[in-house]
C-alpha positions as MATLAB code, in Angstrom:
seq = 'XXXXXXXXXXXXXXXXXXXXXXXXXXXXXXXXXXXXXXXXXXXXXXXXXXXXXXXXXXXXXXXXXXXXXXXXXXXXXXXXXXXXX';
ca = [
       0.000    0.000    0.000;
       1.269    3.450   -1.244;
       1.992    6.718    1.304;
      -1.104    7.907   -0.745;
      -3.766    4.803   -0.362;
      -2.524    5.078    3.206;
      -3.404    8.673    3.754;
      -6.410    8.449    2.242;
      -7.399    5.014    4.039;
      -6.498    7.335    7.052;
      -8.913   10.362    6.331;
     -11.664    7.809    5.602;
     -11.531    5.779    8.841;
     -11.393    9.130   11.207;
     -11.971   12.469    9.173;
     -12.273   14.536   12.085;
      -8.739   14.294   13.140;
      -7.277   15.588    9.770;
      -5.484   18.172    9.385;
      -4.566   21.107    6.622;
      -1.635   19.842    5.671;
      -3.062   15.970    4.927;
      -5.869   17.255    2.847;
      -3.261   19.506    0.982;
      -0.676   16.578    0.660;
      -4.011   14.558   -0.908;
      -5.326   16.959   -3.283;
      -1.730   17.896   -4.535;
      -0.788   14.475   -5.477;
      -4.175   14.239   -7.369;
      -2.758   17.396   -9.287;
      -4.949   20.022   -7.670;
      -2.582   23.613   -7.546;
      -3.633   25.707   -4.620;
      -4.943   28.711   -6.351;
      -5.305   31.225   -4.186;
      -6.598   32.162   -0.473;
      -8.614   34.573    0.543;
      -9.200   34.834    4.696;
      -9.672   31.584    5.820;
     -10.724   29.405    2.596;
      -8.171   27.823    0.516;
      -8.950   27.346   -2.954;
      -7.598   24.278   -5.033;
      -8.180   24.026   -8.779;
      -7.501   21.414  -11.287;
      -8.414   21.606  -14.713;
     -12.025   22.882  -14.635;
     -12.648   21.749  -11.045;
     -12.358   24.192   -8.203;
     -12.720   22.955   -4.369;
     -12.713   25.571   -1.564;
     -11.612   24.054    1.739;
     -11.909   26.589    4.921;
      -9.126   26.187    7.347;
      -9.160   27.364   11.243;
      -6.424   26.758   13.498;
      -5.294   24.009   10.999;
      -8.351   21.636   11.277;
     -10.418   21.096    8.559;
     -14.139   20.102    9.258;
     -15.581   16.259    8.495;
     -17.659   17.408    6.049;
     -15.005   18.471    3.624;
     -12.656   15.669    4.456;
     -15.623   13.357    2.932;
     -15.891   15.723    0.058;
     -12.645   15.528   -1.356;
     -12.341   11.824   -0.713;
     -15.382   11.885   -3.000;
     -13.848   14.089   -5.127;
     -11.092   12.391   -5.303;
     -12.631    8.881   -5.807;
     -14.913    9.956   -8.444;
     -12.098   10.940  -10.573;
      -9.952    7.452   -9.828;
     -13.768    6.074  -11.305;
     -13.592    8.272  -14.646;
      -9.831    7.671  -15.269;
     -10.725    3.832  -14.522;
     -13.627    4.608  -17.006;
     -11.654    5.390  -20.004;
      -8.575    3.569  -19.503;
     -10.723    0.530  -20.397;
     -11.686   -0.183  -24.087;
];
């Protein structure tokens, strides 16, 4: 199992301990470029996607942790998708 599977095995079995930095680390290896912040939100864009992700003292709420693990896994599903004849 990879660093990455093992992160994101990680933020899938308890979301509410992770942390900015771990959901940065993710999305980064998945090729999102932190775009730009503006106060507290942190904005990630790849492509024609754009994910916002508000930060506060370095935690990052459960709800978003889910998100980009959906994000994430939807686009490990469309890669899969057309990688296959």
């Amino acid at each position: 199992m990879s660093k990455r599977e093992k992160l994101r095995e990680r933020l899938r079995n308890n979301p509410k301990n992770a942390t900015f930095s771990d959901i940065r680390t993710l999305l980064e290896q998945e090729g999102f470029v932190l775009d730009r912040v503006t106060g507290s939100h942190h904005i990630f864009t790849k492509d024609e996607v754009t994910f916002v992700v508000p930060v506060h003292n370095n935690k990052v709420k459960t709800i978003y942790v889910k998100r980009v693990i959906e994000l994430i896994e939807q686009a490990d599903n469309q890669t899969d998708a057309e990688e296959q004849p």
